[in-house]
N, C-alpha and C positions, 0 to 999 in steps of 0.2 A: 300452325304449320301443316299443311296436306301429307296424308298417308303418302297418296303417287305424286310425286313434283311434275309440274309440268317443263318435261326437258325432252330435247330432239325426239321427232316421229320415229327414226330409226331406233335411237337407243331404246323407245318405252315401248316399243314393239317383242324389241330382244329381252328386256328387264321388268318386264309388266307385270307375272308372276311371282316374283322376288319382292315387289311393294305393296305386296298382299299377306306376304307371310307373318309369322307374329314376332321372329326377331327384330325385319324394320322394323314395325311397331312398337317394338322396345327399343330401341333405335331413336325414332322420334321423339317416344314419353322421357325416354331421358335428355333431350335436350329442353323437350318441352322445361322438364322439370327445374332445368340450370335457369331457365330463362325466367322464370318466377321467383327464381331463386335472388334474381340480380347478378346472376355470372352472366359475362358479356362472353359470348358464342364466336367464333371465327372460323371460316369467312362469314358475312352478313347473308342472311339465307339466300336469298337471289342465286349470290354466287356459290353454293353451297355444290351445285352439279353444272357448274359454267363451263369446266374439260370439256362435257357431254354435250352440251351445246353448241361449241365452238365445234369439236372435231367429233361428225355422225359417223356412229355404226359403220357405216357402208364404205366411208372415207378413210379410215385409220390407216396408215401404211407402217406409224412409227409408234410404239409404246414406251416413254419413258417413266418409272415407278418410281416414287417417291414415298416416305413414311409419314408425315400429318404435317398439317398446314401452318404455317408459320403462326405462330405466337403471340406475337409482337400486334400494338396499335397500328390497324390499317396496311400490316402489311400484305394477310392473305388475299387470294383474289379466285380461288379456284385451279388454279391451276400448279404443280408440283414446281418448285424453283422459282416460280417467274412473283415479281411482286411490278406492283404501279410503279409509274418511271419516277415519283415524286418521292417514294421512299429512299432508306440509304443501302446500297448496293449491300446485299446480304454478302456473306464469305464464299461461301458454296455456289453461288452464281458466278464470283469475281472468279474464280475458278473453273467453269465451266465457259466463260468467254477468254480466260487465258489460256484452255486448249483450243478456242479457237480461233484464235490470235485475234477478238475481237475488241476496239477498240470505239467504244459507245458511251453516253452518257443516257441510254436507256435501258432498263431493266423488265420493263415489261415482254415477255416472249408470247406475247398472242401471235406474233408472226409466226410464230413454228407451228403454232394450233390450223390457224390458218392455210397451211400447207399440209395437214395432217397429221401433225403429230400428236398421240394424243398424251397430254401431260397429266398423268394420274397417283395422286395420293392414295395410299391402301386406308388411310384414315381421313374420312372428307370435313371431318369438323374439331375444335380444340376450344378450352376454355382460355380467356385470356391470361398471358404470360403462367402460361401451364402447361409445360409441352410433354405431349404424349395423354394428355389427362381424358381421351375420347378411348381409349386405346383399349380396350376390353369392353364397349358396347355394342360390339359385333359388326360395327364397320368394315372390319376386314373378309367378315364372312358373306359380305355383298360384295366388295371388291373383288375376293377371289371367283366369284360367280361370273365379276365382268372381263379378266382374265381369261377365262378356260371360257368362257363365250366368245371372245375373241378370238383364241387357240380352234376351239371347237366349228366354227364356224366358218372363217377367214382361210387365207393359206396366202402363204410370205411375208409374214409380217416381223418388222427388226425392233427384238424388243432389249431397250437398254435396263440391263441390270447394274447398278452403281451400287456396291456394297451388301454385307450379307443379309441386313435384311432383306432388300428387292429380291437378292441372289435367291431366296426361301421361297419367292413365288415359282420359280425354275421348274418344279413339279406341276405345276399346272399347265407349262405350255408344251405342246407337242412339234417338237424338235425334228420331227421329220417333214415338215412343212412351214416352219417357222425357223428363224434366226435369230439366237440368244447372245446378244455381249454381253460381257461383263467384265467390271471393273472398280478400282475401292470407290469409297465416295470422293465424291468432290470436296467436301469440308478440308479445310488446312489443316486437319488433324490426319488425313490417311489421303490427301489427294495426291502426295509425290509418293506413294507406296505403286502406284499402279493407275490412278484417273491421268496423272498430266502427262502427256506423249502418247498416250496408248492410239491417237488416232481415231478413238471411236467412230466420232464423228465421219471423217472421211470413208471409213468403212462402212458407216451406215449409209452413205451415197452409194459407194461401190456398190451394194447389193443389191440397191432398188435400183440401180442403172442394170446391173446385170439380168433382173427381173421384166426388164422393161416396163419400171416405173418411171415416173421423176423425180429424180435428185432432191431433197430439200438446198434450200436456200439459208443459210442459218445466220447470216447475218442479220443484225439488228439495228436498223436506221437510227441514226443519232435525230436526239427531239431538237427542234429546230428553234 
């Protein structure tokens, strides 16, 4: 596996520095090391920085925050929520299109990527059917770098906070040129406490309309 991955011109320009330091590099050796191990890794490396390819630096309009990558056989894909349209609809997705009254047999959201939204894991990699088990290899102390580079650099950007972990990165963005929602998670465990009705969504158009951006689109075309 390469120290610097090679992912978007933008993003390695903004994060070039960061894949020099010695935490990635312990970062890596510890995967490296599952991987000899015979732990199967998730996502497959390729996809391991696909958010950052799909949606550059310079494009971000929308940041939603996720905590590590699905688990599960074939479901991760790089990107927070979103799995292949071939797997089974995770919960916390089937919730996240029932606030948006979408009715689809696809679960893939590279369209919102697509659009700019960037769909971001605070932990970019997991051991199979092991969740959370990356979660103290300093993942997070890269991700929080790509946050407050966001914050630091950008101005108006709507970032969705769904529950207290994402809600923890809130310190990092600067709120006087940025817009924070938040809301519980989407999981059927806390999503009728505050995720379903909250409108997020719709608000998070409101503000790039108001901004004089464009709207996302968030529908998700049914596979044909």
């Amino acid at each position: 596996m390469q120290i610097i991955p090679q992912i978007e011109d933008s993003w390695l320009k903004e994060l070039k520095s960061e894949f020099k330091k010695t935490y990635y590099k312990n970062i890596i050796q510890k995967i490296e090391n599952d991987i000899k191990s015979w732990i199967c890794i998730y996502p497959e490396n390729k996809n391991i920085f696909k958010a950052f390819d799909k949606t550059p630096f310079e494009k971000v309009k929308v940041v939603i925050i996720g905590q590590d990558p699905y688990h599960g056989e074939w479901q991760a894909q790089g990107f927070c929520f979103s799995v292949p349209e071939w797997i089974k609809l995770p919960p916390s997705l089937k919730n996240i299109y029932k606030e948006l009254w979408i009715n689809t047999n696809n679960w893939d959201l590279t369209a919102w990527t697509e659009q700019w939204v960037f769909l971001l894991n605070a932990i970019l990699t997991v051991q199979a059917w092991n969740p959370a088990s990356h979660a103290k290899i300093w993942w997070e102390k890269f991700t929080d770098t790509v946050i407050k580079t966001i914050s630091d650099n950008k101005e108006w950007i709507v970032f969705l906070l769904w529950w207290t972990f994402a809600q923890s990165k809130k310190a990092l963005i600067d709120q006087n040129k940025h817009f924070v929602l938040e809301t519980s998670h989407p999981s059927p465990f806390s999503a009728h406490r505050w995720f379903l009705w909250s409108n997020c969504f719709k608000e998070t158009n409101e503000i790039l309309k108001e901004n004089w951006k464009k709207e996302i689109n968030w529908e998700i075309k049914n596979l044909t």
